[in-house]
Structures are given as C-alpha cells and as structure tokens.
VOPAGU-2260 file (C-alpha; in pm, 1 decimal, decimal comma):
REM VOPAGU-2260
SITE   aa  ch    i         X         Y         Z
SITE  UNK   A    0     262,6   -3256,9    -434,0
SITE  UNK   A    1     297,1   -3100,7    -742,3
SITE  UNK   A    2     478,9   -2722,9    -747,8
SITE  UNK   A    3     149,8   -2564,8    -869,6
SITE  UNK   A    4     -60,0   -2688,2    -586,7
SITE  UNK   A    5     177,9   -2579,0    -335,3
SITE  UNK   A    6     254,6   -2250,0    -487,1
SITE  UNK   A    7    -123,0   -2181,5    -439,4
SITE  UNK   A    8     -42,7   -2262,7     -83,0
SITE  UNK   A    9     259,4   -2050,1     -92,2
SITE  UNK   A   10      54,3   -1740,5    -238,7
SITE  UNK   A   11    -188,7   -1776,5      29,6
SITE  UNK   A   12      62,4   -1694,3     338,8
SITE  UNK   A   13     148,5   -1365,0      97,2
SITE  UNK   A   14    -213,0   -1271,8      71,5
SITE  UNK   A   15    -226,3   -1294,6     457,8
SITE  UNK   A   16      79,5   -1127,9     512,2
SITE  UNK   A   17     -48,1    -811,9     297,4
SITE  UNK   A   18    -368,4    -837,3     493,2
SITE  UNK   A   19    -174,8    -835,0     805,6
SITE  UNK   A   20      18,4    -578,0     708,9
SITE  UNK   A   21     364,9    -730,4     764,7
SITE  UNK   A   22     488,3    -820,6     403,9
SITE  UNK   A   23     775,1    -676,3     347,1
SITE  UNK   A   24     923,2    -833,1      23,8
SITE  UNK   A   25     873,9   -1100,7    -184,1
SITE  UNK   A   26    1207,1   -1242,5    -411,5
SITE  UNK   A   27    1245,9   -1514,0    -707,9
SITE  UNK   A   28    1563,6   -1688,5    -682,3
SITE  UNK   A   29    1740,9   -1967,8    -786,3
SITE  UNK   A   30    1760,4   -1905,4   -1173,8
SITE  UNK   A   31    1719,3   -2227,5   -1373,9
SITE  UNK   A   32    2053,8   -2184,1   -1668,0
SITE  UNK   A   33    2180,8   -1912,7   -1747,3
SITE  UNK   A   34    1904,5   -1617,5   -1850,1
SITE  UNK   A   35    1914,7   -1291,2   -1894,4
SITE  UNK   A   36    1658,5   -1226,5   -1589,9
SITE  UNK   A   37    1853,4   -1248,1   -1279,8
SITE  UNK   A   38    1557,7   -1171,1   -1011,7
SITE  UNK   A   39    1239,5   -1090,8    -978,5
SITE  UNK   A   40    1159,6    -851,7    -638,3
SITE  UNK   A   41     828,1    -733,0    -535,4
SITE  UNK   A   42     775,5    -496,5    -285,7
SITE  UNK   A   43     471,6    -340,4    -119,1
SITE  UNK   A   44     275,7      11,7    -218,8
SITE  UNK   A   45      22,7      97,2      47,2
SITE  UNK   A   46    -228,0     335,4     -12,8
SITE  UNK   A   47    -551,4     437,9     157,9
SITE  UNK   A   48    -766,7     278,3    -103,1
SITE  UNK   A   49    -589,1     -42,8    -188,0
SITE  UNK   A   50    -294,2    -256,6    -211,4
SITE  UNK   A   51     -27,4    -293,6    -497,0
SITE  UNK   A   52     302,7    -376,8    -559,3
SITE  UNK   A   53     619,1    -251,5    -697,8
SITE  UNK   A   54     723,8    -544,5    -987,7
SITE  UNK   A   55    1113,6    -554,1   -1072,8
SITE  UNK   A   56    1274,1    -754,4   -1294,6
SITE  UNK   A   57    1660,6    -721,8   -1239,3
SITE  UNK   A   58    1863,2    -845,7   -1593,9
SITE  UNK   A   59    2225,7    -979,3   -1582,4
SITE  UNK   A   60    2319,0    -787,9   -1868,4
SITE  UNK   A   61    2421,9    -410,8   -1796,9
SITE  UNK   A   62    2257,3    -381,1   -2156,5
SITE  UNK   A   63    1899,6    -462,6   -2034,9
SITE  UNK   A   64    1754,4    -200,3   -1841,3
SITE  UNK   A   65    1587,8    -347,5   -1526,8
SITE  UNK   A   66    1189,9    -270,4   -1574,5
SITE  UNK   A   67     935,5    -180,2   -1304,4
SITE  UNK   A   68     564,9    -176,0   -1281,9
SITE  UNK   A   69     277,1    -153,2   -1040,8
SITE  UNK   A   70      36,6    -407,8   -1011,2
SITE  UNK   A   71    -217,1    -560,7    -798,3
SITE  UNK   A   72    -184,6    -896,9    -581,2
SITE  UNK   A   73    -365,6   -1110,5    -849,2
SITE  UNK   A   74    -144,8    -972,7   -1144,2
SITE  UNK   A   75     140,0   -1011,7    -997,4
SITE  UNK   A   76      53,6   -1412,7    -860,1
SITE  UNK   A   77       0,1   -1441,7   -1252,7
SITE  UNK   A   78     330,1   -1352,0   -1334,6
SITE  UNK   A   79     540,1   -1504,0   -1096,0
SITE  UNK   A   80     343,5   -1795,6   -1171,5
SITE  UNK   A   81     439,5   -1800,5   -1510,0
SITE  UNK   A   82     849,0   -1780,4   -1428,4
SITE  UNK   A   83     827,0   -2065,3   -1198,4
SITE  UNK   A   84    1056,2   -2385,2   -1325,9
SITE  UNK   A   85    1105,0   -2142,5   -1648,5
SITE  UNK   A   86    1316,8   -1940,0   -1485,1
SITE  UNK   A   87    1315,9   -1960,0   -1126,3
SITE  UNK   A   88    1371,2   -2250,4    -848,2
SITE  UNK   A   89    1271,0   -2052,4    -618,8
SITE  UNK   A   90    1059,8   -1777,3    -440,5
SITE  UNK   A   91    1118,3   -1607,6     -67,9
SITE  UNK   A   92     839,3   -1404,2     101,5
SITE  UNK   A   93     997,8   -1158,6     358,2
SITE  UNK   A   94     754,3   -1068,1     613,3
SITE  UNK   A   95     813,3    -905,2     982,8
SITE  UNK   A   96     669,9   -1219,4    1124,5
SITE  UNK   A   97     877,8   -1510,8     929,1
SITE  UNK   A   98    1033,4   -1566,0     598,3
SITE  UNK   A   99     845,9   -1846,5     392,3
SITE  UNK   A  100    1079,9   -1986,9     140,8
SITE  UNK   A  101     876,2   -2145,8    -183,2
SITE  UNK   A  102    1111,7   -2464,5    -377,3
SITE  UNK   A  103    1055,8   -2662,6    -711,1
SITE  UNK   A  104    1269,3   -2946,5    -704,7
SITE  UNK   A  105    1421,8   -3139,9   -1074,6
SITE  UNK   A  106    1149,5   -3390,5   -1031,6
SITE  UNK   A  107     854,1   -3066,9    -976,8
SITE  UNK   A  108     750,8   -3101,7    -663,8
SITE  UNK   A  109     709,4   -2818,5    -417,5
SITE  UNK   A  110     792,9   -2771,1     -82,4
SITE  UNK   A  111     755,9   -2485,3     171,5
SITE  UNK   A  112     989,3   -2418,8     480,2
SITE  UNK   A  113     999,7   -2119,8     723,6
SITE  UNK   A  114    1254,2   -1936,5     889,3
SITE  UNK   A  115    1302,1   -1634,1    1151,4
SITE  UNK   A  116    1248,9   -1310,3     979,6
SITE  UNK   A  117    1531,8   -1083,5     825,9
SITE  UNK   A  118    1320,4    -807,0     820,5
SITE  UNK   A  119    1173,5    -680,8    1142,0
SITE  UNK   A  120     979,7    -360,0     923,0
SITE  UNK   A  121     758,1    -284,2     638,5
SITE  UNK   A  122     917,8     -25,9     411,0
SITE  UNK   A  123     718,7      78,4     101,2
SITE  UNK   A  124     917,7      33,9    -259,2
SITE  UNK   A  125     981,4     337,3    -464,4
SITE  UNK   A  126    1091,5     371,0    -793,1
SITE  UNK   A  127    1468,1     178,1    -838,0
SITE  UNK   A  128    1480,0      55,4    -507,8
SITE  UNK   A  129    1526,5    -354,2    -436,6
C-alpha cells in the first residue's frame, strides 16, 4: 500500500490517542542522507478549550538553533506529512497504551507495527523540552 495511504492510517491512531487522552509523544526518525534536520518531536499541550502541540525540529548543526511552535492536530499532520521520504523513514507515536511505529520502505510502501509502551504517562511539553 502506498506510504500516503497508510500514513492516513497511521494519523488516525494519533487522533485517537489525543482523544483518549494517552498520547504522549510523537517522533520522526530515520533521516533519509545526511540533513541538517536531525528529528522532528511533537509533544502534547492540553488546555481546557482545545488541543495543540508543541512542534520541534532538532538540527545536527550546533549552528542551527532548534525551532519550536504550537500548532493544532491538522497543522501539524500537514507538516510531518510533508518530511516523509524527504527527510524521514520513519515516525513513532508514544502513547500510555502502545507505541505505533509508522515505516516507508526504498520501494514506498508503508507499514505499521506496534509495540508495548515506553511511556506509562502523559507529560505536557514546555518550551525546550524533547
């Protein structure tokens, strides 16, 4: 099945762990070369009103500052989107239930696999914090 497809898939066990309330964090991995962008994290802001998320992208270089932002569910699907098999293999959703691991193989297909959680809470991001 083609990557895109399956990230859709993929996205949808994030939506439900937000609505669940046990996403924890969400990671892209795997960098494709050598780039200056070394991860992408995303971690969760809850609020009374809504939901939103703590974007960071971490750079290899010590000369790039790392840059953080705030942004709702559907922004940030949009951007990680866009870095997938440009600059990431990979993405790993954290969650106090399971960890759902997102690939893109050479050929672009996508697969999803689950594991035992590594996080057992929910701890909200703050400003330079992974």
């Amino acid at each position: 099945m083609p990557y895109q497809d399956v990230f859709v898939l993929f996205w949808n066990q994030v939506e439900e762990s937000v609505e669940k309330g046990n996403f924890a964090k969400l990671t892209m991995a795997k960098t494709i070369g050598k780039p200056n962008l070394k991860n992408i994290f995303v971690r969760p802001v809850y609020s009374q009103d809504d939901f939103k998320v703590l974007l960071k992208f971490r750079y290899q270089s010590k000369e790039t500052e790392d840059e953080e932002e705030e942004l709702t569910l559907d922004e940030t699907f949009k951007v990680l989107k866009s870095h997938l098999k440009t600059h990431f293999f990979s993405v790993i959703l954290f969650t106090t239930k399971k960890d759902v691991i997102f690939k893109v193989n050479k050929k672009g297909a996508g697969s999803i696999a689950e594991t035992l959680p590594s996080f057992s809470a929910v701890t909200q991001a703050r400003k330079d914090e992974e």
